[in-house]
N, C-alpha and C positions, 0 to 999 in steps of 0.2 A: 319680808312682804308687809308687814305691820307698819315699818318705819317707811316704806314706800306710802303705804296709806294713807299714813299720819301726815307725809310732807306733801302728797301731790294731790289728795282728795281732802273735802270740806270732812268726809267722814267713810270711813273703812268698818265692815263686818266682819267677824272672823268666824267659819265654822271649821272646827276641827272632829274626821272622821273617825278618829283614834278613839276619844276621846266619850263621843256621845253617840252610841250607837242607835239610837234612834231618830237620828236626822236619817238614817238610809229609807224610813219609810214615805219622806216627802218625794225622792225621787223613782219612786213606782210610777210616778205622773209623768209624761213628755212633752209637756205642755209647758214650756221656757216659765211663761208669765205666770202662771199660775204657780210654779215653783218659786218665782220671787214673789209673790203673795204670800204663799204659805211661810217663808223667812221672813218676811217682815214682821208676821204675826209673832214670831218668835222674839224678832230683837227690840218689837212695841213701837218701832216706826216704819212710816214708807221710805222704801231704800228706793234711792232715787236714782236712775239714769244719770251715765256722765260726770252725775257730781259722788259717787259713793264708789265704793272699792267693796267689790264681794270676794272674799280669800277664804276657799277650799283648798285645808291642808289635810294632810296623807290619805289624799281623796282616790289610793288605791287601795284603800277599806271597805270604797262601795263603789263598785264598778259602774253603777244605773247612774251615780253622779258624775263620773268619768266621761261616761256615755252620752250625757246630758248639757257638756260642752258642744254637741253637735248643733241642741237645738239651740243654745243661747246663740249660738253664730248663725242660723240660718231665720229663725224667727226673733230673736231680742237681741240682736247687735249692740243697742245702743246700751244695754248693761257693759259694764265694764267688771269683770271677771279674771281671779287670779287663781292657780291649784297649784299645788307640787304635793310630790309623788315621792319617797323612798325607794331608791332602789329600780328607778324609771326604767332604764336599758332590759332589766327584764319584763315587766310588764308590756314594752312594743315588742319584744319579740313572739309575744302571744298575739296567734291570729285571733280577730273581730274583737280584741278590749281595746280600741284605740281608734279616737274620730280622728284617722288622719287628713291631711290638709282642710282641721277646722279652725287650729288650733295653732298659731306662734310657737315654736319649742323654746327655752334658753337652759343650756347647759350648766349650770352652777357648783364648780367645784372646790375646793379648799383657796383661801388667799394665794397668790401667787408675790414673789420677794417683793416686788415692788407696790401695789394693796397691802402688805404687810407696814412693808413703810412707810408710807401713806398716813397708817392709823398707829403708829408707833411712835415717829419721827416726822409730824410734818415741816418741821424746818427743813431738816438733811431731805428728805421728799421731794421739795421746791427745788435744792440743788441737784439733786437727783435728772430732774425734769429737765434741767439747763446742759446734762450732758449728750453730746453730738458729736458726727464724724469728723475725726482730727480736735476735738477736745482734748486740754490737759486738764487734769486732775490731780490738782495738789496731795500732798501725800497728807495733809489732816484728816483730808474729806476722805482717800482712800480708805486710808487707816478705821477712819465711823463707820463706815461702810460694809467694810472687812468684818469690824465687830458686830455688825447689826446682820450682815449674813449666818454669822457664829451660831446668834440667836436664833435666826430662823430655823437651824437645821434641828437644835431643842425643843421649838416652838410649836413650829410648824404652818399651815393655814387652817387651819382648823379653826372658825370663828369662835368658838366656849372657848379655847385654850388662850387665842388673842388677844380676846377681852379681858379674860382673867389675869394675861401677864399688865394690860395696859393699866389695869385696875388694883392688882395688889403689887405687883412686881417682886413674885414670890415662884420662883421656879417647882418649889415642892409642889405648890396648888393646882400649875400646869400640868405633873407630873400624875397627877390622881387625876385628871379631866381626862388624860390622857388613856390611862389603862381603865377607867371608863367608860369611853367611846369604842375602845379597843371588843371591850365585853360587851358591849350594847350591840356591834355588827354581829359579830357572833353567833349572839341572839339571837340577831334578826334574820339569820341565812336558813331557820330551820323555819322561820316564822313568811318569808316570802321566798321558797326556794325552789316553789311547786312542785315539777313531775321530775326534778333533780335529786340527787342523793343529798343531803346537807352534811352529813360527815365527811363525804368526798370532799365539797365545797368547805368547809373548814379545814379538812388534812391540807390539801394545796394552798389555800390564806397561812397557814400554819407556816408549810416550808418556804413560803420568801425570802425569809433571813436567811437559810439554810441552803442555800437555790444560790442567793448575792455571795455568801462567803466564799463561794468557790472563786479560785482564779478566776475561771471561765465561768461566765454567767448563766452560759444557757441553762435554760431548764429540761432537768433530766430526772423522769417520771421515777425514777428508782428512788430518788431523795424523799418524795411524796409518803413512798410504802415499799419494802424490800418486794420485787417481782412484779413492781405497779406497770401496768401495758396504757398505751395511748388512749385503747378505746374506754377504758376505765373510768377516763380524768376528764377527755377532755371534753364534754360536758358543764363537768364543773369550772372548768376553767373557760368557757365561754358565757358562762352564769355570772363569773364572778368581775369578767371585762364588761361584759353589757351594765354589768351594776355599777360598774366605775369605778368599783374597790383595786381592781387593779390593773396596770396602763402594761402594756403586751408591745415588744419592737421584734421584726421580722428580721433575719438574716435574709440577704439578697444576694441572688447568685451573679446579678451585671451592675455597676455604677455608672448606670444610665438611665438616661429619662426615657420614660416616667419611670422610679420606683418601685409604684403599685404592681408594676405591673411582671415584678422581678422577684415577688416577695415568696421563699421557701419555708410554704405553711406548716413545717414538721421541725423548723430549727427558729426559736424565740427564747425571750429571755421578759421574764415579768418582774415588775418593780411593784411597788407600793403606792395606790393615790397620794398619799400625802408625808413629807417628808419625815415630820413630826412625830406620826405614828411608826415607823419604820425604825427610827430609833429608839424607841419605846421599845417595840416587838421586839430589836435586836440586845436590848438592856446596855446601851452604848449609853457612857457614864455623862453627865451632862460637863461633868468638868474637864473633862479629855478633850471636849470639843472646846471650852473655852481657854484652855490654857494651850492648846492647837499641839497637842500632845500625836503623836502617829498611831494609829493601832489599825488593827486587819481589816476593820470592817470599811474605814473610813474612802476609800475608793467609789464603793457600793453606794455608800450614803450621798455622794458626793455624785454620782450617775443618776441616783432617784431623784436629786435636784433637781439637778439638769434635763432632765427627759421632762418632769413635772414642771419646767419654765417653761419648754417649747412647745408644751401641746396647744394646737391651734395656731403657733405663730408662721409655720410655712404651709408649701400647696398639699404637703401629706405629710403624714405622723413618722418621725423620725424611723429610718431604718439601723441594723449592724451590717457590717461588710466582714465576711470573714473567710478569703477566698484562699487563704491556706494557712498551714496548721503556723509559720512564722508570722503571719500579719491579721492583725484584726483593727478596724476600723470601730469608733466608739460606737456613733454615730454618722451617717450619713440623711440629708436633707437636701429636696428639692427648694431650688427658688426659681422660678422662670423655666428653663429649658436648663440653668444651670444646676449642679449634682454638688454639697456643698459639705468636704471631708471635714467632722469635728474631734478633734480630742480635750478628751477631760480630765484635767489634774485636780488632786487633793487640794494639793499646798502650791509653791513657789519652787519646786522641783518639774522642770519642765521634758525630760529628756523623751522620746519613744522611739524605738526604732522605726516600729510599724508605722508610726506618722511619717517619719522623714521617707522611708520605703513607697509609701501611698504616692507621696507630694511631687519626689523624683518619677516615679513611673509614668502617671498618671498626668503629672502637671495643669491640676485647676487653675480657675481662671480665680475659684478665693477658695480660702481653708482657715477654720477657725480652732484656735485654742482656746477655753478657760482654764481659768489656775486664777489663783490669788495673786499674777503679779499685776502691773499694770494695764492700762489700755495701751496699745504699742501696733502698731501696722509696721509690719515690713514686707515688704514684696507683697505678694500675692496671700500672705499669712497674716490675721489679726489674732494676737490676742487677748480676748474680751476676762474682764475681772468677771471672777462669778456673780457679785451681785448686779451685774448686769444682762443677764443671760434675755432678762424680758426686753433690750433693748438692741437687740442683735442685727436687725435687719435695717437699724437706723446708725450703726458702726462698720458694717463691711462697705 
C-alpha cells in the first residue's frame, strides 16, 4: 500500500491501528470531514483530496474506523482511501461490522509462480510472457524454469520470504521468515478468533500435513483429535477458510456443469494458503527438493501448488471427483459449459490409471496434465509444465 502511495500519489498517510491505539478515539465522530481534519492535525499538513493516499492498516482494531468507510463514500468521496484487514473473511462473516457495497474489496494473497518470477527473474519473466498455444519451448528455458519452480515450492509467495530470498539469496534466512510467520498466525487465531474455540482452530491448521500425507487426502476429523465428531471442528474450519489460511476442494458427486452445484459438503480435502509454508509445516528438507530427490510428501506438495495457482483462474474453485473407491480425479474445473478433468504429477513419471479410466469413459472435449515434462498437446490432452499452471487457459 505504501509503495502504491509513493508511486501513484504526490503524498500518501499512513495510520496504523495496531499500533497507536488512540487513533480509535477520532473515529467516535461520523462526520467523513471532520475526521480528515482531525488527521491532518496529526500528520501537520492538509491532506488533500485526489492528490493524497489515506492508508488505514489492521483497521480491524477499530471497527468505528471500518465503519467510517461508509461515510467517506457517501459524504467525502473525493478522499481517496486505502484499509486492510488481517484475517478479512472473518470479520464479513460477522453481521453489522462491514459497510458492504461501500467499499471495492481486492483479495491479496501470497505471490503466485509467475509474480514470483516476475520479481526474481525478469529476464526468464519476459520469456515467460512470450509463451502461447502451440509454443515450443526450448529445453534451456525449460530446464530455468523447472529450476525456478524448485524454488518456489521452498520459497513460497509469501512477500518477507521473496524479498528476503531476492535480497540475500540465503535459503536459511527464508527458512526462519518462514517458521515466523508460521508462529505469528498462530498467535493471531486466539487473538481474532472470536466466539470460535482457538485450540480447535489451531488443532485442525496443525493437522494439514498430517490430513495431505495420507494416500487419500480427504480430510478425516479423527486425524485432528482421536473421537473428533464433525460438529466439533467444523467451525473451526470455516474460520480458518474464511481467513484464507486454508483453501477447501469439494468432492463432487456428477462431472457436470455447473460444479457448484454437485459439491458433497461432508467429503473435502484442505490444503495450505501458501505453498512455502506447507513445507516448512511438513519439515520437507529444502534440498530434497532441489536435487528432485522422491519422498512421500512430495505429491501433496505438488497438489498445494497446483490448487494455489488455479484459484480465481476458472468459473469455480477447483473440485475432486471420486466416484468410486478405483478412480479419483485430482481436480476437476469448470470453463464455459465445459467440465475440465486435471491430473497432477510430481516429476516426469506420468502414468494414472484413474486418468486414462476418467478420459476413456467420459471422453472431454480437453483434459489437462502437469508434470515436469514439456508443453505437448495431443489429442484432446495437454500437458502443461507446472510452472505454468497460471497460464492454463491460454494453452488448452
Amino acid at each position: 500500500m505504501k509503495e502504491f502511495g509513493e508511486n501513484y500519489y504526490e503524498k500518501m498517510f499512513y495510520f496504523n491501528f495496531d499500533s497507536d491505539d488512540d487513533l480509535a478515539t477520532i473515529f467516535q465522530n461520523k462526520n467523513a470531514t471532520k475526521i480528515i481534519e482531525l488527521l491532518s492535525f496529526i500528520v501537520g499538513e492538509k491532506i488533500l483530496p485526489q492528490k493524497h493516499l489515506i492508508i488505514f492498516d489492521e483497521i480491524q482494531e477499530c471497527p468505528n474506523a471500518l465503519n467510517s468507510l461508509k461515510y467517506f463514500y457517501e459524504n467525502a468521496n473525493e478522499y481517496h482511501v486505502i484499509s486492510a484487514e488481517s484475517l478479512l473473511g472473518t470479520l464479513l462473516a460477522q453481521p453489522k461490522s462491514y459497510p458492504v457495497g461501500k467499499v471495492n474489496l481486492l483479495d491479496i494473497g501470497p505471490l503466485t509462480f509467475d509474480e514470483f518470477l516476475q520479481a526474481v527473474d525478469p529476464s526468464l519473466y519476459h520469456y515467460y510472457q512470450t509463451i502461447n498455444k502451440g509454443s515450443k519451448i526450448e529445453g534451456i528455458f525449460h530446464n530455468k524454469l523447472n529450476d525456478l519452480y524448485n524454488y518456489y515450492l521452498i520459497i513460497g509467495g509469501m512477500p518477507e520470504c521473496v524479498n528476503s530470498w531476492i535480497t540475500y539469496k540465503d535459503i536459511k534466512k527464508v527458512d526462519t521468515i518462514q517458521k515466523e510467520l508460521i508462529q505469528f498466525y498462530e498467535n493471531d487465531f486466539s487473538k481474532y478468533n472470536g466466539k470460535v474455540n482457538a485450540g480447535r482452530i489451531l488443532m485442525v491448521f496443525r493437522s494439514i500435513v498430517t490430513q495431505l500425507s495420507k494416500d487419500n487426502h480427504k480430510f478425516v476429523y479423527g486425524l485432528v483429535r482421536d473421537g473428533a465428531r464433525a460438529r466439533e471442528f467444523e467451525e473451526a474450519i470455516e474460520w480458518l477458510v474464511s481467513a484464507g489460511m486454508i483453501l477447501r476442494t469439494y468432492n463432487v458427486s456428477k462431472n457436470e456443469h455447473p460444479l457448484n452445484a454437485y459439491e458433497k459438503l461432508n467429503h473435502f480435502k484442505l490444503y495450505l494458503f501458501d505453498v512455502g509454508l506447507l513445507k516448512q509445516m511438513a519439515s520437507v528438507s529444502n534440498e530434497s527438493i532441489l536435487i528432485k530427490k522422491d519422498f512421500q510428501f512430495k505429491g501433496a506438495l505438488t497438489e498445494n501448488y497446483v490448487l494455489q495457482q488455479l484459484q480465481g483462474l476458472f468459473d469455480s474453485r477447483p473440485k475432486y471427483y471420486s466416484p468410486s473407491a478405483n478412480m479419483e480425479i485430482d481436480y476437476l474445473v469448470q470453463y464455459g459449459s465445459d467440465i475440465i478433468p486435471i491430473e497432477v504429477k510430481a516429476g516426469e513419471s506420468v502414468e494414472s490409471s484413474s486418468f486414462k479410466k476418467y478420459i476413456k469413459k467420459y471422453e472431454p472435449s480437453k483434459a489437462i496434465r502437469y508434470s515436469k515434462l514439456g508443453y505437448e498437446q495431443n489429442g484432446n490432452l495437454t500437458n502443461i509444465p507446472l510452472y505454468l499452471v497460471r497460464k492454463t487457459k491460454e494453452l488448452i
